[in-house]
N, C-alpha and C positions, 0 to 999 in steps of 0.2 A: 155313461161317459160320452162325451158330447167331442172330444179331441183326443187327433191318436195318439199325443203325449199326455192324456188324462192318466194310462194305465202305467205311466213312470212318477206321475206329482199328485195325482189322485186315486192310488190305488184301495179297493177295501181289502186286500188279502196280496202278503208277500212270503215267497220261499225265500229263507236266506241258503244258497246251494254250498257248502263249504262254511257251514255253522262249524264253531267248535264250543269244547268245554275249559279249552288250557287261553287260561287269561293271558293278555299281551299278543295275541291273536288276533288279525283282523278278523275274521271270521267271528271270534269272541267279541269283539266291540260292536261289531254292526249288531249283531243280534241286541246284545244286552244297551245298545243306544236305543233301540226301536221299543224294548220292553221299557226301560227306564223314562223316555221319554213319552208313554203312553199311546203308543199308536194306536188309533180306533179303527182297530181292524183285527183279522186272523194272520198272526206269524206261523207257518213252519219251515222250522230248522232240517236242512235235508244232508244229511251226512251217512254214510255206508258201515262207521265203525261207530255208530253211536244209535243206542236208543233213545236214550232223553239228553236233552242239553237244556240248562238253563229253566229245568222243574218240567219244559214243555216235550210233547213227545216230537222222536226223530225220525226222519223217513232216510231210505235207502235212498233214492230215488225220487226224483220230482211226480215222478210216471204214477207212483206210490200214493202223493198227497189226495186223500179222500176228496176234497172241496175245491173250486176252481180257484185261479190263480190268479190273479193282475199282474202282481211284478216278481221278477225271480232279478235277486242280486246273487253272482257268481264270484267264488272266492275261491276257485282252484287252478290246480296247475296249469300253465299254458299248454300242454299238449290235448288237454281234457277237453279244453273249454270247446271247439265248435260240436262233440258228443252230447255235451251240457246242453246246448243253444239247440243241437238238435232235436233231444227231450223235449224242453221247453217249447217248443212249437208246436210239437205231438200233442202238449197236455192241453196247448191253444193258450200260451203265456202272451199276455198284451204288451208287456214292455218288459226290454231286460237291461239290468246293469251292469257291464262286466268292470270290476277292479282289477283285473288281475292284469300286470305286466308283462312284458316280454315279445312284444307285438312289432308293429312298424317303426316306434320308439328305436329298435335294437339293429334293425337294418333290415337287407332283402328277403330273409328269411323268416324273419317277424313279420314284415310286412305283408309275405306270402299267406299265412296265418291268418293274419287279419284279414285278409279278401275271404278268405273260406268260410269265416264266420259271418261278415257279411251278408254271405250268400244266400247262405241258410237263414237267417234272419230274415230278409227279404224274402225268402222264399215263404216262409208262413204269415208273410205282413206285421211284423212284431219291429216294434222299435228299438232301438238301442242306443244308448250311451257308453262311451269306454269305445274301446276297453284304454287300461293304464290310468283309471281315474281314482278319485274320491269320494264318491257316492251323491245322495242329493237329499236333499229335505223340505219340507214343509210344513209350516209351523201353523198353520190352520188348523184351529181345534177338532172341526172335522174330520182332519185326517191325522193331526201332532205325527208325522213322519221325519225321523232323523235316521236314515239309510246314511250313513259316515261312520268312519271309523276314528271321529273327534272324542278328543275327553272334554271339551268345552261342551255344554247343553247351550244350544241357539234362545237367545229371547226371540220373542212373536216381537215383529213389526213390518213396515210396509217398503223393505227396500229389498229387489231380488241382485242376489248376485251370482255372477257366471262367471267360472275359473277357467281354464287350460291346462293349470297342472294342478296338478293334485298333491302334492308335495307342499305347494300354499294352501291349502286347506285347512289342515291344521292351525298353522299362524292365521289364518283371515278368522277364522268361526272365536278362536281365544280374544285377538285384538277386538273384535266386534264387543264380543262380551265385556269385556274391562269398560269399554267405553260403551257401555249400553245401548247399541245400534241393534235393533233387532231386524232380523230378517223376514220375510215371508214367504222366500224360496230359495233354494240355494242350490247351484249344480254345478260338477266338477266333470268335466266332459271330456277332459284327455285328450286321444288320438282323432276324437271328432270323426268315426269312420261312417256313421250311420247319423247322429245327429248334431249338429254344428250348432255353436252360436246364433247365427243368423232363425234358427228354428225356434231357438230358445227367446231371442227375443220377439218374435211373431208371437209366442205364446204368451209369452208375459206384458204383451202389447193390449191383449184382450184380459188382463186379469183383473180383477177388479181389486182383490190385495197390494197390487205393487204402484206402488207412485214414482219410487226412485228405483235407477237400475245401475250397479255395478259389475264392472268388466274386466276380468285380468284375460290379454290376450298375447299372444306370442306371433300368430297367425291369421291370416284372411284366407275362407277358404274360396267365396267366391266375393270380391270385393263392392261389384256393382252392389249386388241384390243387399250386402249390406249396408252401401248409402242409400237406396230405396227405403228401405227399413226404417234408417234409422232416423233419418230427415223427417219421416212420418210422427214416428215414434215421438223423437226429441222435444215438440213441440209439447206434449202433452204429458210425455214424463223424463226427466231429465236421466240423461247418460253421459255416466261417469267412467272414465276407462285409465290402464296401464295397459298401455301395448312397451314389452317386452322387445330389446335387440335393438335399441338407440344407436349403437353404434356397430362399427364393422365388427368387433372381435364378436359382440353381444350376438351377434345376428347370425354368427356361424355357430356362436352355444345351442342358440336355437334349431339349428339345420339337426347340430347332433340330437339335440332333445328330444325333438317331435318327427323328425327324419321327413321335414320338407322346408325348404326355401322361403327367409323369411324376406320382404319386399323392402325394396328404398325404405329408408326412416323419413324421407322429407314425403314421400305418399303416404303416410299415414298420419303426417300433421293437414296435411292439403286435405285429406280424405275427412276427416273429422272436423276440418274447421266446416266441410262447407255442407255436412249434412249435422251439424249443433252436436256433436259430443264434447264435452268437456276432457281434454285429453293433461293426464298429473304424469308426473315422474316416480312417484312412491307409493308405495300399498300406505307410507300414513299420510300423503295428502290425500291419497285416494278417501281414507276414512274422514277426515277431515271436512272435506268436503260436502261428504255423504251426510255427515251429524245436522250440517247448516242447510242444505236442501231437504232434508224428511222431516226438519223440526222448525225450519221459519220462511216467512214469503219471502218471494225473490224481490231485491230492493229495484225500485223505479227508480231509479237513477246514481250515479256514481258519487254523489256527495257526503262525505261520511265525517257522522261526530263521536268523540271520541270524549268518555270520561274516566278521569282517576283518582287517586290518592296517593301518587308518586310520581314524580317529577318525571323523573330515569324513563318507566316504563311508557310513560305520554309521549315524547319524544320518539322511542323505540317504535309506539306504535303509528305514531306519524310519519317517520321514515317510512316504515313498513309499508301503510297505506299510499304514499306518493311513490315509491316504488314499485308498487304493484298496478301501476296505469291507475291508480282513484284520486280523486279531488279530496281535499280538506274544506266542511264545510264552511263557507262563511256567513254566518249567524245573523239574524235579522237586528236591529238596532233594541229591538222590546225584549228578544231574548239575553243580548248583552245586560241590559237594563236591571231585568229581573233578578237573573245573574248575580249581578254586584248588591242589591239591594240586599238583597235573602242569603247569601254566602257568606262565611266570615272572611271579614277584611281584607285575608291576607291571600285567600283563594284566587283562581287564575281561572277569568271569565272569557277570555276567546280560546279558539280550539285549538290543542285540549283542555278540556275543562279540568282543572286540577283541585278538587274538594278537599286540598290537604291530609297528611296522617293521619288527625284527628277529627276529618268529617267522618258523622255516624250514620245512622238511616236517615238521617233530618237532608244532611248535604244529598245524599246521596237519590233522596227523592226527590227536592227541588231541583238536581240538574238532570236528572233525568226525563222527569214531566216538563221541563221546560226546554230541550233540547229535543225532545220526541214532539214537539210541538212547534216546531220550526220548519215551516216552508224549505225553507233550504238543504232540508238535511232527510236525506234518503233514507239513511243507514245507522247506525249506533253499535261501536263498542264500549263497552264499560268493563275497566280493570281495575279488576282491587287488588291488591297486597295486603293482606291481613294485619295490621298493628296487633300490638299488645292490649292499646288501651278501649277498642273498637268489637261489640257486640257481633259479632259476621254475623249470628241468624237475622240481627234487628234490616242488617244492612241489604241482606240477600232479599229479604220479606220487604223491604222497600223498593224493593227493584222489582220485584215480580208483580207489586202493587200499580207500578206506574207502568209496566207493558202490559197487564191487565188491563189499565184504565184508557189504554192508548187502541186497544182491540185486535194487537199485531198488523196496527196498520202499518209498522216498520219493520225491518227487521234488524236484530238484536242482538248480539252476538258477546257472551261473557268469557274475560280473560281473568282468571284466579290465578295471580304467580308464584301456584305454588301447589302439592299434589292436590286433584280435584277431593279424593276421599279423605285430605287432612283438614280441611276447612270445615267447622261445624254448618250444617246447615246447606251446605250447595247440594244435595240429593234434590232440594224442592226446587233449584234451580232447573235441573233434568225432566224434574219430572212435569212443572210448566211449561217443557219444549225449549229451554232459552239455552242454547249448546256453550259448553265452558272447555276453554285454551289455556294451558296452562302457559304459552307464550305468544306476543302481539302479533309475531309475524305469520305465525296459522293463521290467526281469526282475518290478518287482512286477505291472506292468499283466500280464503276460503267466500271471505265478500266480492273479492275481486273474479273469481270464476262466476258467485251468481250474476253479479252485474254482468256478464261478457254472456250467460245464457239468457238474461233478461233481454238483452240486447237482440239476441239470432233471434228468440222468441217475433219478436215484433218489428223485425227490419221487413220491408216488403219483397217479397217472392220476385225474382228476376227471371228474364227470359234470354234464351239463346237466341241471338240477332243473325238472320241468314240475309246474308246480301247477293242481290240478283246481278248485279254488274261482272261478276268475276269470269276471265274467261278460264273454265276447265279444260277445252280441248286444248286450249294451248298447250297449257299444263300436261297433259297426259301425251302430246306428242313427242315435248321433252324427255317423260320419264319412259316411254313407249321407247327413247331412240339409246338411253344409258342403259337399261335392259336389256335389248338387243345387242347390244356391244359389249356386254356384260358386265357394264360400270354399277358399283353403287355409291361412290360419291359424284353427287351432283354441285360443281362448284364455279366460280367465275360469271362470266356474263349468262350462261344457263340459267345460275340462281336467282341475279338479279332478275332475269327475266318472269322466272315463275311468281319470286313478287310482286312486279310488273303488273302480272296477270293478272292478280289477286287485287291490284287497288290499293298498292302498298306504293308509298313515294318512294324513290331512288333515285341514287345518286346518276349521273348519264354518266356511262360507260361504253366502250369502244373495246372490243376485242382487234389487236392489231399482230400481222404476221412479220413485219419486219420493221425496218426503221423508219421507212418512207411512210409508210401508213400510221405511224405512230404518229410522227411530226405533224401529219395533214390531222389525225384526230385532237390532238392536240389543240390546235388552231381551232376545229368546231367547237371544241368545249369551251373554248377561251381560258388561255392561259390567265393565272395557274393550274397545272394539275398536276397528280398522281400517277404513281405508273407500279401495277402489279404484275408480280410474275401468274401466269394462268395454266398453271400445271396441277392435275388431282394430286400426284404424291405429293405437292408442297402443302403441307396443312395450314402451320404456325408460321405466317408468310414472314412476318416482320424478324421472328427470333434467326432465322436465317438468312438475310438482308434483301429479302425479295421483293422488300416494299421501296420506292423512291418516293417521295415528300417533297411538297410545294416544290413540283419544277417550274420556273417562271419562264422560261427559253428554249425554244425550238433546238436549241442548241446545248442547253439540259436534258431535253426530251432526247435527244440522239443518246448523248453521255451514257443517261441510264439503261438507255436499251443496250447499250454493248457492253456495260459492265454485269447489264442481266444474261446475255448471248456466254459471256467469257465463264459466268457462276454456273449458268445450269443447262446450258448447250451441251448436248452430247455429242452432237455431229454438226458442231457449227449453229444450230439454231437453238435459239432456250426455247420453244416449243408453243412461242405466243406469250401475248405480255396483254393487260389490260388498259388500255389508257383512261381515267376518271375523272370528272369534274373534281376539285378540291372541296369537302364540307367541313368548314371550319369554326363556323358555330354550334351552339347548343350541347345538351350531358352526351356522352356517352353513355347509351344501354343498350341490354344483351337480352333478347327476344327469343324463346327457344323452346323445343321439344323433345321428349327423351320418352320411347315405349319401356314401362315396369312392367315387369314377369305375373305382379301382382294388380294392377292397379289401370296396366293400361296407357294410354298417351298420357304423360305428365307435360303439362305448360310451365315454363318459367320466364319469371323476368326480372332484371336485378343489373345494377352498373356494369354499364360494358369495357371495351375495352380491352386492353393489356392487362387490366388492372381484375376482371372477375376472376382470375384463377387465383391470386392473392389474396383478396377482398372476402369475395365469394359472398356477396350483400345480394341475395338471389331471393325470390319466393316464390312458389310450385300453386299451382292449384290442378284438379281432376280435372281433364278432355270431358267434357267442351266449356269452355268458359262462356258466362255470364255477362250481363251489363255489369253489373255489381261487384262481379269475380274478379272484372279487369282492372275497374277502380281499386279493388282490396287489395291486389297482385304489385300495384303503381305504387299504395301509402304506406303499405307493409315494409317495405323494403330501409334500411336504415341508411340512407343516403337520398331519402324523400325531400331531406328540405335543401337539396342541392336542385332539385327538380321542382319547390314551389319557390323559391326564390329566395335568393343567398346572398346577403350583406350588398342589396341595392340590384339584384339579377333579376330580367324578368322572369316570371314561372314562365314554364316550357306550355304548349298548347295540348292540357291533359284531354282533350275530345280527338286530338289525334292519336296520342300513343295511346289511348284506349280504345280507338277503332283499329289498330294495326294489330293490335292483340287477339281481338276480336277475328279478325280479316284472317290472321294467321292459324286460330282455332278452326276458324272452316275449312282452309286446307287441309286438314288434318282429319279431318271430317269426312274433305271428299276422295283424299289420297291416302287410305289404310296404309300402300303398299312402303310408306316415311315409316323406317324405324326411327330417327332422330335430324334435328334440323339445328344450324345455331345463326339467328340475324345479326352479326357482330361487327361494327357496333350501328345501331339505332341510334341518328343523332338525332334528338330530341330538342329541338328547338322552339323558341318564342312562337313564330309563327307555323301553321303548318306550312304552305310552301318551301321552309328550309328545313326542317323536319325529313331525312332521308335514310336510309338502309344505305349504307355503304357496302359492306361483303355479307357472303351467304354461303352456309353449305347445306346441302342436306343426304341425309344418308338413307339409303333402300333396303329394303328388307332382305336376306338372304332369299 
């Protein structure tokens, strides 16, 4: 054994500890899965009330087993288990799995439990899974290991997946099977107390069985190490995930489940986009997906043709496919040509290619070969609905002809409307690798994921831009002086200031203490302007009327400051007002930063204004952003084409708002001590010269 989780996926000898003989018994399935599925190895069954279990002999005790041990799976009471783990250290077990529940899952006193066994595990250097798991397996002949307590038997193939609960275990290994996805490892890791995901996929990074890798997650235990990972990873083998707790209710199910805290939902989209995991909403796009990555190449480019023998379903799947961000191809003038020559008459030669009810293998090869033979055309579905009058094997055997003759220079992807196992003949569709949907809008989700990994694959590697211009002492005298005073919102002419600092445009502002100084700043700014109230407890200025708008008058300027004096004067003064140039061009957008429990400084950016807490047209990406991050951060957002230019508007100057992005990442960078900041609003203009940060807050860490 060459790795110290060889002794949990490559064991030659396992104690199953808590064997039994009474069927319906986990203890009873693990054993009788590891016999049944032929483990190439030595099992013993170690149980105190039994001699023989299962024809093979029983040991009292692990301490007992004559021959040494690799892996010990634990299937007893939770007050037993760290005794167990204890033994198993004694005997010098390399890896253990504990199934048994009742741990941290269950609250303080589980989780006290769980440290103990820990402890002791570490203490002999022995690894562990669990405990509150599923078990694991591995379908390597070498070793045929199904440690689970599944009634499905796993097929051998090259996709590893990794659960969190164990309760989907069951469901993931049965659905797998129906749909012939084999695996080549599989692990259900629970409470994650000793080995995490993030270990499992380092291992399965070096394996030379796994190509694809799936991920049901609830949790990040340590989030960084897992975008290192997986960014590495991604490139070389695609990662498919469910992350669990999308929404608030989901995220506290999870607190109960796993008894820790699950992170922002929008960090763990931002988390995944930007180190290539493919992130699904369902364990079945999850497989869905998984069928079209282990079984066909990822498509170079987003153009996809589509052929059928039903009108309804061509359509469906055209929808499908422009809804899911992909192009329809359009067809080279010789492909049209061919098309119409070679089809009957009444066939529909641009896309979809519609072979009618009654095309047989003949249609169904000529538009095949001559659609797979189109410059323009990345991709290919082909759906059939089986007629009455129509041979399916002749048709199926013509399809696999013309992706044979094509070499899988594309990829392929078949939709059968209708159960895969009722159509004679789609077995050989499987079993040439050509993945079959029994509806259009799978097959395009499932094209539209490879294209968007095709894409991370081969965008070029971006770098974090450090700009030497910024002044940080400024910066730190400011937060040096609300620390001392015990402030932690930093708000008004402070904030603009730190912008200031940073090389971020702003709007000219004037911190003024009574009227007179109002009026006179006024006058420097050049009328029109603005007048804010500059008080920390006023957050939400405007909903409370603290904001005065386009004062054109010295004599407006007065107005507002006493109608501000009369609102939030405690003692006669409203406690300072800001006087502000007027910025009245360009979008409103909201530049911001928000520290997750999980994840870390999250960056946001998304229409500002009055209007983001409505809207809420925002996109997140991981501390520190990118060249590339800031660009994605800017198009992302669904109010992008109010920012490149909108019924005759210039587009805003994107080399500023994406160096302010930028600008504002490194503060972040160099000021741990920002729990959260909001630039609202960023107005985004034509030019940058009017391009300015209007207000600012930012908030200090306790």
């Amino acid at each position: 054994m060459t790795h110290e989780l060889d002794g949990i996926f490559r064991p030659k000898s396992i104690a199953v500890i808590g064997a039994s003989s009474k069927k319906g018994t986990i203890g009873h399935s693990i054993l009788h899965n590891l016999i049944g599925y032929s483990f190439n190895g030595k099992v013993f069954p170690v149980n105190p009330k039994a001699n023989v279990i299962h024809s093979i002999k029983c040991y009292s005790t692990i301490l007992d087993v004559p021959d040494a041990v690799d892996l010990a799976i634990i299937i007893v009471a939770v007050d037993y288990v760290v005794s167990i783990v204890e033994q198993c250290g004694q005997k010098g077990v390399k890896g253990i799995v504990v199934i048994t529940s009742g741990f941290k899952e269950v609250g303080e006193e589980g989780a006290a439990k769980e440290l103990e066994v820990l402890k002791v595990a570490r203490k002999y250097g022995m690894r562990m899974i669990g405990p509150n798991c599923f078990g694991v397996l591995n379908t390597d002949p070498e070793y045929s290991m199904n440690a689970t307590f599944s009634k499905a038997q796993p097929l051998r193939g090259r996709v590893g997946f990794m659960s969190q609960s164990g309760a989907l275990g069951e469901a993931i290994l049965g659905l797998a099977f129906d749909l012939n996805l084999g695996f080549s490892q599989f692990a259900s890791v629970g409470n994650k107390a000793d080995i995490s995901g993030n270990a499992i996929l380092e291992y399965w990074r070096d394996d030379p069985n796994t190509d694809v890798i799936l991920l049901y997650l609830e949790n990040f235990g340590d989030p960084q190490k897992f975008t290192r990972i997986a960014r590495d990873m991604a490139r070389k083998k695609p990662i498919v995930a469910v992350k669990a707790g999308r929404t608030a209710a989901g995220a506290r199910a999870i607190s109960s489940h796993t008894g820790v805290l699950a992170g922002l939902d929008v960090g763990t989209d931002a988390l995944f986009e930007q180190c290539g995991v493919i992130r699904v909403t369902s364990i079945d796009e999850l497989f869905d997906i998984a069928v079209a990555l282990s079984n066909q190449p990822l498509p170079r480019g987003d153009r996809i043709g589509i052929i059928t023998n039903a009108g309804g379903p061509g359509i469906l799947a055209t929808d499908a496919v422009v809804n899911c961000g992909l192009k329809m191809a359009q067809f080279e003038e010789k492909t049209i040509k061919r098309l119409r020559d070679e089809l009957p008459a009444v066939a529909a030669v641009n896309n979809p290619v519609d072979v009618i009810a009654a095309g047989g293998p003949d249609s169904y090869r000529i538009a095949m070969d001559t659609v797979l033979s189109d410059k323009n055309v990345d991709a290919v579905i082909c759906i059939f609905v089986p007629p009455v009058v129509v041979d399916h094997k002749a048709v199926i055997e013509a399809i696999i002809e013309s992706v044979d003759k094509h070499k899988n220079d594309k990829t392929v992807l078949g939709c059968f409307m209708a159960a895969a196992s009722g159509i004679a003949g789609s077995g050989a569709l499987v079993e040439r690798k050509i993945p079959i949907y029994t509806f259009p809008e799978s097959a395009a989700k499932a094209l539209a994921a490879m294209v968007r990994h095709y894409e991370w694959i081969n965008r070029p590697e971006s770098e974090v831009i450090e700009y030497k211009d910024v002044d940080r002492k400024r910066v730190s005298e400011i937060v040096d002086k609300a620390t001392a005073e015990k402030r932690q919102t930093i708000m008004g002419a402070e904030a603009l200031e730190i912008l200031d600092a940073y090389g971020i445009n702003i709007a000219r502002a004037v911190h003024c203490e009574n009227v007179e100084e109002a009026q006179k700043a006024a006058s420097s700014l050049h009328l029109p302007v603005i007048m804010k109230i500059d008080a920390p407890e006023v957050v939400h200025k405007t909903d409370v009327g603290g904001v005065s708008g386009d004062l054109r008058t010295e004599a407006e300027v007065k107005k507002a400051f006493e109608t501000m004096k009369r609102k939030f004067g405690k003692t006669g003064d409203p406690g300072g007002v800001i006087v502000q140039e007027l910025v009245s061009s360009g979008v409103e957008t909201i530049i911001g930063m928000n520290q997750d429990p999980s994840f870390g400084p999250l960056m946001m950016f998304g229409l500002g204004g009055v209007y983001v807490e409505v809207m809420k047209d925002v996109t997140f990406k991981v501390h520190p952003v990118t060249e590339r991050g800031a660009k994605v951060m800017i198009k992302d957002i669904k109010g992008y084409p109010l920012l490149s230019g909108f019924r005759g508007t210039e587009p805003v100057d994107f080399s500023c708002l994406q160096e302010t992005i930028k600008r504002l990442s490194q503060l972040v960078t160099d000021f741990p001590q920002l729990e959260s900041f909001d630039v609202n609003p960023f107005f985004a203009a034509a030019k940058r010269e009017n391009s300015k940060a209007v207000d600012a807050r930012f908030m200090l860490k306790e």
